[in-house]
N, C-alpha and C positions, 0 to 999 in steps of 0.2 A: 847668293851663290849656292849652289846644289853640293852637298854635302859628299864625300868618300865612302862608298859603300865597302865594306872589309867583308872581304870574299874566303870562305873557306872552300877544296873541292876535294870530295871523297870518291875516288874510282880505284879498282882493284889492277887496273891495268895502266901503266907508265905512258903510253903509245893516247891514251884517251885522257891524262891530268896534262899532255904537252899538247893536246889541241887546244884543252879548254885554255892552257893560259895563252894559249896565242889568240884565241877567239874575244877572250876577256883583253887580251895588249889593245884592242881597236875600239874599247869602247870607253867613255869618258867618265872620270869622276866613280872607278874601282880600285880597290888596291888586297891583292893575294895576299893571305896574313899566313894561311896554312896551306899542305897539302898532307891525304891520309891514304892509306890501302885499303882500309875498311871501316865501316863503322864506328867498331869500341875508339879505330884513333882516333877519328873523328871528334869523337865527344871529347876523349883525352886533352885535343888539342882548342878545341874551344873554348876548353875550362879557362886556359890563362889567353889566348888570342881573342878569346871574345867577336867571334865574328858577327857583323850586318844579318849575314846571306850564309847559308848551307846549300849548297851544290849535291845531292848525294847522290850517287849513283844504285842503284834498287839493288840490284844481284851484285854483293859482295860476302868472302868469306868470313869467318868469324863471327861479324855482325854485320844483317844486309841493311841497306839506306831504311827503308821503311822503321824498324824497328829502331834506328839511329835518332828518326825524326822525333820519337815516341821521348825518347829517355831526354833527347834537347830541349823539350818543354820543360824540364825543373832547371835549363842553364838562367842564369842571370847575367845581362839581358839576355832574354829570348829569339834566337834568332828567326830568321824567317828560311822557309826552307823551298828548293826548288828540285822535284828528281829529275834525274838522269835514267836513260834505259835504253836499251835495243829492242824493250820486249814490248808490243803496244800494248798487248794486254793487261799489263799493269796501269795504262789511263786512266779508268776508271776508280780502279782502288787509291791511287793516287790523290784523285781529286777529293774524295770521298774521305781524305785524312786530312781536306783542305789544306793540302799545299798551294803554294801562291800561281804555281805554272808546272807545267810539264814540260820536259823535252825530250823528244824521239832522237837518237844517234840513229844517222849523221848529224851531229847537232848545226841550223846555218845560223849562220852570223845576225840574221835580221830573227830569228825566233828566242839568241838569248838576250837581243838588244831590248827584247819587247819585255823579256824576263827580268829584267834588269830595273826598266821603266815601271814594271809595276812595284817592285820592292822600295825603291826609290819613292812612288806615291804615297805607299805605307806609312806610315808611323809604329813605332814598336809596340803600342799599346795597343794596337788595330790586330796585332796577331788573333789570329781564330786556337785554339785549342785544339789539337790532334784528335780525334776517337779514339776510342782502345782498337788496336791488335786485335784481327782473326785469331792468329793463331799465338803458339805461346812463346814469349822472351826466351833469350838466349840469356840474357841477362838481369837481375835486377836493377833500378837504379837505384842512391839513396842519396837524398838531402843532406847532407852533413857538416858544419861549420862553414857555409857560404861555397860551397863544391857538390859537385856530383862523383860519386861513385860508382862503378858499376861490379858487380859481384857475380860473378856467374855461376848458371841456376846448380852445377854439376858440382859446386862447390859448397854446398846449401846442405847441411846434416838437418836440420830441421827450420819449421817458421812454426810459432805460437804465438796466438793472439791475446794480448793483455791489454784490458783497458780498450784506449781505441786505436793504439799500434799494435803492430806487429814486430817480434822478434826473430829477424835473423841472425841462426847462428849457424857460421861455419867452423872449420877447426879453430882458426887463428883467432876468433873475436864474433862482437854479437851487433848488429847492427836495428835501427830502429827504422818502420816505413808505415805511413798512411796508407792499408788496402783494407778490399776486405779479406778475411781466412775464407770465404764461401767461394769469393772468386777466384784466388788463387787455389784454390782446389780447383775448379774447373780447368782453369788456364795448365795448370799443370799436377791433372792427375794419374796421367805418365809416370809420372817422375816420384810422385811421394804418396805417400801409405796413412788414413786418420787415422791415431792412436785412441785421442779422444777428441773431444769435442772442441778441443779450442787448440789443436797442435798434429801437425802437418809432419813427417818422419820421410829420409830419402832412405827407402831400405838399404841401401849399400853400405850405409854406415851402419846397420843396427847387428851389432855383434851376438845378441842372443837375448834371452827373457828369463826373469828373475821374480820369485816372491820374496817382496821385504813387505816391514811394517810400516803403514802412512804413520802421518799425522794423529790420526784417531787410535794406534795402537790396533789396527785391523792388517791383514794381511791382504797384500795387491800385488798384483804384476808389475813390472815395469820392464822398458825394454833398455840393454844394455849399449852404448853407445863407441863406436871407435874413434879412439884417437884425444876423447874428450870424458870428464869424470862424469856428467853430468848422468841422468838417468829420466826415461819419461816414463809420467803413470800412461797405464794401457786400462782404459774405461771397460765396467765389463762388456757394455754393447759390444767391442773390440777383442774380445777374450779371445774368440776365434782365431786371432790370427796367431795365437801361440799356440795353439793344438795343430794348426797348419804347416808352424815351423820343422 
C-alpha cells in the first residue's frame, strides 16, 4: 500500500493555496497538514506538521520559497521540496538547488500528478542537499534543541567566531551555528562592519568607540554597543574606523 504523503503549500496569494488544494483533492494517497503566506511560516509550520512534501512558491514576501528550501534542510525529517512560480525564469535556478520538480502557474493537474509520483518514489534518505543561496538570507537558521529557528539578519548586533561556531547575538540572547565568519562576511557585507578578526558588528547598533584597558593592562579600542553591556575589541588593522566615526 503506497503510503500518505503530507503535503505542506506555501504561496503568498489565497486565490493560488485554494487551487492547489483542489488540484491536490484529485490526487491519491496526499493529505494537506499546513498552509503558509510565506516562507519563515512555512518553516514555522513544519517544525511541528513535519511535512512529506514542501510546495513553495518562489516570490513571497518576508521569506521567498528558495530561501525557505535552504533553512528546511536542518528540519527533521527533511522534507522534499517542489517550487511553484509564474516566473520561468526561475527553472533553471530551481533545478540547480535540486528541487525534485518544478511547476510553471497555471499549475495542470497531470504536471503536479507527476510531482507527486516522483516524491512518492523517493525515500527520505535519497534527498539531495540544497546549494548555498546566490544571494544573501533574510534570515538565519539555527539548530537548536531538535527545532529550527530563524533569526532575522536586521536583528543580528554582531556574529563572532569561536572555536568552530559562531556566536550570534542579538539584543534578547546569543545563539550558536556551524558557518564559516569568511563566508558570512561575503554573504552579508552589507549589513556588518569587521572589527577584528574573528567578529562581524551591524553598525546600527554600535553606539560609539571607547579606550579601555584589555586583558594585558594595555590600552584598546573597543566599540560601544546598544541595547546590550557587552563591548567588542576593535583590532588595530581596524582603528580606522574610529577616526572615520
Amino acid at each position: 500500500m503506497q503510503q500518505t504523503l503530507k503535503i505542506l503549500i506555501a504561496d503568498d496569494e489565497a486565490p493560488a493555496r485554494s487551487r492547489m488544494r483542489d488540484l491536490l483533492g484529485d490526487i491519491a494517497h496526499v493529505e494537506i497538514v499546513a498552509e503558509a503566506k510565506n516562507g519563515k511560516e512555512a518553516i514555522d509550520l513544519a517544525e511541528s506538521c513535519k511535512p512529506d512534501v514542501m510546495l513553495l512558491d518562489i516570490r513571497m514576501p518576508v521569506m521567498d520559497g528558495i530561501e525557505a528550501a535552504q533553512h528546511a534542510q536542518k528540519l527533521e525529517p527533511k522534507p522534499h521540496i517542489i517550487f511553484t512560480t509564474a516566473f520561468d525564469a526561475y527553472a533553471i535556478k530551481a533545478f540547480d538547488l535540486n528541487a525534485i520538480d518544478y511547476l510553471l502557474k497555471p499549475i495542470r493537474q497531470e504536471r503536479l500528478q507527476a510531482a507527486i509520483n516522483k516524491a512518492h518514489a523517493l525515500q527520505p534518505n535519497q534527498i539531495a542537499a540544497l546549494k548555498p543561496l546566490q544571494k544573501a538570507r533574510s534570515h538565519l537558521s539555527i539548530h537548536e534543541r531538535g527545532r529550527v529557528l530563524l533569526v532575522p539578519i536586521e536583528t543580528i548586533v554582531y556574529l563572532r567566531a569561536e572555536l568552530k561556531y559562531i556566536t550570534v547575538r542579538t539584543v534578547e540572547r546569543e545563539y550558536l551555528i556551524e558557518e564559516s565568519l569568511t563566508h558570512l562576511e561575503v554573504e552579508f557585507g552589507e549589513r556588518f562592519i569587521r572589527l577584528h578578526r574573528n567578529c562581524l558588528v551591524a553598525p546600527q547598533f554600535i553606539t560609539g568607540y571607547e579606550k579601555r584597558l584589555n586583558d594585558d593592562n594595555e590600552q584598546q579600542w573597543v566599540a560601544l554597543l546598544k541595547h546590550i553591556p557587552e563591548t567588542i575589541a576593535i583590532s588595530r588593522r581596524q582603528q580606522h574606523l574610529v577616526k572615520q566615526s
